[in-house]
C-alpha positions as CSV (number, residue, x, y, z in Angstrom):
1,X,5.0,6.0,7.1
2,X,3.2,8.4,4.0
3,X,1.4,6.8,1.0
4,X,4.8,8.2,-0.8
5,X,7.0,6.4,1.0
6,X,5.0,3.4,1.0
7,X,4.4,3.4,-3.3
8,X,8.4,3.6,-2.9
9,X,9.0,0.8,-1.0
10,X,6.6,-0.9,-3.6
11,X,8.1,0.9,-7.0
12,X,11.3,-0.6,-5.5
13,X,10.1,-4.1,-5.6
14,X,8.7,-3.7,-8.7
15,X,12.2,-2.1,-9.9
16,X,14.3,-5.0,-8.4
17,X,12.2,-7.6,-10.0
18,X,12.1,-6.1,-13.4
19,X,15.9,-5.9,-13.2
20,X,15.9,-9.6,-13.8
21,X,16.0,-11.4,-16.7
22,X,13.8,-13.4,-18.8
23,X,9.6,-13.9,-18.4
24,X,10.3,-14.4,-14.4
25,X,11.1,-10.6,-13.6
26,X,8.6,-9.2,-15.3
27,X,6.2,-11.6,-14.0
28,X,7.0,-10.9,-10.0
29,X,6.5,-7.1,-10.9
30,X,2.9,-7.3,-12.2
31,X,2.1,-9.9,-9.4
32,X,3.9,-6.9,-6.9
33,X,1.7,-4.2,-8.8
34,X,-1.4,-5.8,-8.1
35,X,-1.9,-7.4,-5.0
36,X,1.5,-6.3,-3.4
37,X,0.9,-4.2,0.1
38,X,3.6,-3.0,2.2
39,X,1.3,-2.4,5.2
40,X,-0.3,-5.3,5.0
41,X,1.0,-8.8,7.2
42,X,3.7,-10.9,5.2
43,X,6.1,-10.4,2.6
44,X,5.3,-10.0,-1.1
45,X,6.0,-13.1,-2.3
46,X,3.4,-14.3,0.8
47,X,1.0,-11.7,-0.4
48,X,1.4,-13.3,-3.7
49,X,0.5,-16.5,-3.2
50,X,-2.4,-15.6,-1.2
51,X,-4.1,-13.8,-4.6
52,X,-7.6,-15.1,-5.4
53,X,-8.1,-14.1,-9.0
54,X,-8.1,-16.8,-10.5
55,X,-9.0,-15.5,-14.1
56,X,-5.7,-13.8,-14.2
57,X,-3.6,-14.9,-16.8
58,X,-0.6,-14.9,-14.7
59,X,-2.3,-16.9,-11.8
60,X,-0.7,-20.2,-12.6
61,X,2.8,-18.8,-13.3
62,X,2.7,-16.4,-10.0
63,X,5.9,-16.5,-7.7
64,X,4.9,-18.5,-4.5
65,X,7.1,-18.2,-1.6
66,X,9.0,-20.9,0.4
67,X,7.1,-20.4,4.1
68,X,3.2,-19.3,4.2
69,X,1.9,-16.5,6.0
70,X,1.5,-17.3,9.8
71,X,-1.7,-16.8,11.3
């Protein structure tokens, strides 16, 4: 897969959560924007909830996912 097709797959996240309403879509897609790999193990909402920066503003309001990432 290119880097192109890969920023894609992630605009397209980012698009489909800021399609949603209220503080919640907008919210997912800067969580997606910044930590949010398409290579990398797990889904985005895994991804997500394995951020560390915990000076982000949005840290205790990031989506978290419903199974962890398996080892």
């Amino acid at each position: 897969m290119t880097a192109n097709n890969l920023r894609r797959s992630k605009h397209e996240v980012i698009h489909q959560q800021l399609e949603k309403g209220g503080f919640r879509g907008p919210i997912n897609a800067k969580c997606v924007e910044c930590i949010y790999d398409p290579e990398a193990k797990g889904t985005w909402r895994q991804q997500v909830q394995a951020c560390t920066s915990k000076g982000c503003p949005l840290f205790p309001v990031r989506p978290t996912p419903i199974k962890v990432i398996s080892e």
